[in-house]
C-alpha positions in Angstrom: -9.8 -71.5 18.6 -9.6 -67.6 18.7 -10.6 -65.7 15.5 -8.0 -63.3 14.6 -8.7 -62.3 11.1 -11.6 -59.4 12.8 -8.7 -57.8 14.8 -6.6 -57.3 11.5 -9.5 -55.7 9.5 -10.4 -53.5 12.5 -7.1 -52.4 12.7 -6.8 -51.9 9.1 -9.5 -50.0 9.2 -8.9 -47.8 11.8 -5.4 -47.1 9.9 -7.2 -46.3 6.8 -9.7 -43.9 8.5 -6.8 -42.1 10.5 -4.9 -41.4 7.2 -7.4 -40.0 5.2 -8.6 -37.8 8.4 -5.0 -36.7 8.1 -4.9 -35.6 4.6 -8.1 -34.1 4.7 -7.1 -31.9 8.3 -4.2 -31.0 5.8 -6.0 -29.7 2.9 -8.7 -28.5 5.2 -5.7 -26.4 7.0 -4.0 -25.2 3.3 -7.4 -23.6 2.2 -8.3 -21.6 5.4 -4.6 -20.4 5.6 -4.7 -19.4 1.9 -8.0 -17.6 2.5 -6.5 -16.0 5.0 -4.0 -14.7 3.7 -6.2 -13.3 0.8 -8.2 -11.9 3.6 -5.7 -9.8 4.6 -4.8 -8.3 1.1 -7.9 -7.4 0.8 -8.4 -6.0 4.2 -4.6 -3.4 3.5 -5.7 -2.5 0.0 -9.1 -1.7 1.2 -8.1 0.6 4.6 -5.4 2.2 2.1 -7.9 3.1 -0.3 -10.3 4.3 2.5 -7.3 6.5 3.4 -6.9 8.0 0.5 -10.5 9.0 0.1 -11.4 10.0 3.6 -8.3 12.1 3.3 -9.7 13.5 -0.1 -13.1 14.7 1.6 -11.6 16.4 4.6 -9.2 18.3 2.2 -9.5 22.2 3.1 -6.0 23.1 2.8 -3.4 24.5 -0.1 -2.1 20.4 -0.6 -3.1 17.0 0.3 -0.8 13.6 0.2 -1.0 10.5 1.6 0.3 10.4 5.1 1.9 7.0 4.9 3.2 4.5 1.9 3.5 0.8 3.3 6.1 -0.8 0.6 7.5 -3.9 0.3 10.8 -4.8 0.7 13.1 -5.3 -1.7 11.5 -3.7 -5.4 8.1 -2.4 -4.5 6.3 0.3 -6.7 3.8 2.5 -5.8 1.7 5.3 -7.3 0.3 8.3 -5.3 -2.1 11.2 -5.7 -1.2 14.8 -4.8 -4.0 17.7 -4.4 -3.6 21.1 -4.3 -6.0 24.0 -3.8 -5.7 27.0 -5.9 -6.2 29.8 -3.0 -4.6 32.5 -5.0 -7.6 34.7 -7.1 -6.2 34.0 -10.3 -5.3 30.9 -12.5 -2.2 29.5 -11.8 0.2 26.5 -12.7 1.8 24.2 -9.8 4.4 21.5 -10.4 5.6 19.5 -7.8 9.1 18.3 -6.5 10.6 16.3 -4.4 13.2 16.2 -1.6 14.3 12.5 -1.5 14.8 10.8 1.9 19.0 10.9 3.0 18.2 7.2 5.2 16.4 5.5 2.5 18.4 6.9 -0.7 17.1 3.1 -2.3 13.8 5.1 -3.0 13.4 7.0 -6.3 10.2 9.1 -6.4 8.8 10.4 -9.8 6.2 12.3 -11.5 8.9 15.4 -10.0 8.1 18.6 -12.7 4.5 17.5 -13.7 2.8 20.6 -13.7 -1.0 21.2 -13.7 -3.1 24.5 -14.2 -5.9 25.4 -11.5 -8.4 27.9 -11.7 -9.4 29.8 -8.3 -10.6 27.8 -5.5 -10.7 24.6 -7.5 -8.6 21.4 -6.8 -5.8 19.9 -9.4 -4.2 16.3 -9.6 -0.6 15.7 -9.3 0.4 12.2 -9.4 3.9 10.6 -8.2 5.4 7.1 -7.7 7.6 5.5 -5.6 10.0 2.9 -6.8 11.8 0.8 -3.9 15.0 -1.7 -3.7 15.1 -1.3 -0.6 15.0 -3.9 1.8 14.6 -2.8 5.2 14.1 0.9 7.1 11.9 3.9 6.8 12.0 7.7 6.0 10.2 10.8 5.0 9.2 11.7 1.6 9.4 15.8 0.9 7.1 17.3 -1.5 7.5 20.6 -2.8 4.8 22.5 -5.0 5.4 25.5 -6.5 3.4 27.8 -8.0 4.8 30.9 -10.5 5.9 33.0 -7.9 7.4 30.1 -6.2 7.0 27.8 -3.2 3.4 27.1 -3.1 3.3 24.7 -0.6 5.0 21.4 0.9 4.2 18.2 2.4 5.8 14.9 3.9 4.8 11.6 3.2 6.2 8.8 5.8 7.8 5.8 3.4 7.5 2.7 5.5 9.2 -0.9 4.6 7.7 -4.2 5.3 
């Protein structure tokens, strides 16, 4: 007579083994994808930070703004830095406004009337924020800086949605 109770174990077994090399291709698969995804964070926070900065040193002009914000859609806020350059020879105040996008009216900018005193051919801080309910589109952010005798300079920030 055959022995058939070694055929039933092995295929037990081999059941056994397959499931838990299932589950552990799963979790294997939920880590890297989750690591991945922190990956990329990291890597968009980090290139818009190195934006920002590489934009600060090569700042020789009367104002300096981002040149993009990525937001996301659907109630996204973000803060941004202006910089201006006192050119004129004597102290001065700037304050900073803005000209709100017409095909992205979902975005409300602030920080609009901060002012800021500079001396001569030093650099001031304005900062701003974006607040976003958007949910799809992009647009063009105007900013206007003024100085006492009046328009001082502008600049346009690209606002896109993701």
């Amino acid at each position: 007579m055959m022995q058939k109770k070694g055929a039933i174990e092995f295929s037990m077994t081999t059941i056994m083994v397959v499931i838990i090399g299932v589950a552990v291709l799963a979790l294997g698969l939920a880590w890297i994808r989750g690591t991945f995804t922190q990956v990329t964070q990291l890597t968009e926070s980090s290139l818009d930070n190195a934006e920002t900065i590489l934009g600060e040193i090569a700042f020789t002009g009367k104002i300096s703004a981002p040149a993009t914000i990525n937001m996301k859609s659907g109630g996204d806020a973000k803060k941004f830095r202006v910089l201006i350059r006192n050119t004129k020879p004597a102290l001065d105040t700037f304050t900073m406004t803005f000209s709100a996008p017409n095909q992205l009216s979902c975005i409300i900018p602030s920080g609009s009337g901060t002012a800021v005193r500079v001396e001569p051919n030093e650099v001031g801080e304005l900062t701003g924020g974006l607040v976003s309910t958007c949910t799809s589109g992009n647009g063009v952010l105007q900013i206007v800086v003024a100085d006492s005798g009046g328009s001082y300079a502008t600049e346009a920030i690209a606002i896109q949605m993701k």
